[in-house]
C-alpha positions in Angstrom: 126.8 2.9 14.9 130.4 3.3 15.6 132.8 6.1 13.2 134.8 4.1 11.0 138.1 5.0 12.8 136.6 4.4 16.3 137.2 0.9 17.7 136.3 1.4 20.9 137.0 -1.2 23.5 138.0 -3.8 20.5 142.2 -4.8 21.2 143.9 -3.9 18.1 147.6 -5.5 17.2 149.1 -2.0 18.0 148.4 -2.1 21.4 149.7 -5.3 22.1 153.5 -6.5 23.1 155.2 -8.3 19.8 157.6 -11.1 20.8 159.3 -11.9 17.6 161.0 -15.4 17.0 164.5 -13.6 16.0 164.6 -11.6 19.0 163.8 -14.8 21.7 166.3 -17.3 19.6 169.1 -14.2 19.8 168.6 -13.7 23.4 168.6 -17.7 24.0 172.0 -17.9 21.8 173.5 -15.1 24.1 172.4 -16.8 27.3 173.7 -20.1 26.2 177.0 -18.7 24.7 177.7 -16.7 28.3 176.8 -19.8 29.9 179.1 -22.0 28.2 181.8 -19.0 28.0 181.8 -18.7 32.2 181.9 -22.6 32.6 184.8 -23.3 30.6 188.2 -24.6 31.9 191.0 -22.8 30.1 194.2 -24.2 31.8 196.0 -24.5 34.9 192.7 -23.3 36.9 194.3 -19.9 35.9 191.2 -17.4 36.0 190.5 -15.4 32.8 188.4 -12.9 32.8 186.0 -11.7 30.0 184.6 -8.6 29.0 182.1 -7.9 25.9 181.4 -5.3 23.4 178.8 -4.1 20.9 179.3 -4.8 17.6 178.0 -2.9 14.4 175.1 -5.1 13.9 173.3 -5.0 17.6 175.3 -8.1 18.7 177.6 -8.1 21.5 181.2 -9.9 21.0 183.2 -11.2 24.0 186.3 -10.5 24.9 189.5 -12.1 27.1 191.4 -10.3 29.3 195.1 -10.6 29.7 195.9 -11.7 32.8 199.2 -10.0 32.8 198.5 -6.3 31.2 194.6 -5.9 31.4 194.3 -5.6 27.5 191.1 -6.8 26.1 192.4 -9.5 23.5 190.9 -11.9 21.6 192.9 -14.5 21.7 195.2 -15.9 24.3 198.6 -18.2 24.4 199.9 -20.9 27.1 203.1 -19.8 27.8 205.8 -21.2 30.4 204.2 -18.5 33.0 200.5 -19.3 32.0 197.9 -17.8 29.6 198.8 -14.5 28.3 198.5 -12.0 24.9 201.0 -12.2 22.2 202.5 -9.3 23.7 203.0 -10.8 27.3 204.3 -13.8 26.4 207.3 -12.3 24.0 207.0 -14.6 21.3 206.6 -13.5 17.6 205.3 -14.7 14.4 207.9 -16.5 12.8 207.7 -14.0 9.5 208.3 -10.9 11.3 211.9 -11.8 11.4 212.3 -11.1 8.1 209.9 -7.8 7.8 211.7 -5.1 6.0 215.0 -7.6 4.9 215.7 -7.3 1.0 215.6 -10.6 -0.8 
């Protein structure tokens, strides 16, 4: 007769790999996402690069990058000279015209 904490050669669930449903439909939505992301057609067959980074909650977040200045940005604008940040392509927001004017 066998100790009560001896299994011998029985498996138990502790020494076997977990695959959980979250973690295959997370990797799959990733996949698909960077798929999609890399096969895109953004302009004037101007190449865009993109970079990612972690965010708080263990996902990852994607990223353009300017064309122009390098910065990683998340969105872009179609200017006269193609794609670009807000920055490179000079325009401003309409309202900041009138930041700091008295009414």
């Amino acid at each position: 007769m066998l100790p009560p904490h001896d299994y011998g050669n029985i498996f138990t669930l502790e020494s076997c790999r977990k695959t959980r449903i979250d973690d295959v439909v997370r990797q799959a939505t990733q996949e698909m996402k960077k798929h999609y992301i890399e096969s895109i057609e953004l302009g004037n067959g101007q190449k865009i690069d993109l970079v990612t980074s972690r965010n708080g909650f263990g996902g990852v977040r994607y990223w353009f990058v300017c064309p122009e200045c390098g910065s990683r940005v998340g969105v872009l604008y179609s200017g006269p000279n193609g794609m670009k940040c807000r920055k490179c392509v000079g325009y401003r927001y309409r309202g900041s015209r009138y930041k700091g004017m008295c009414n």
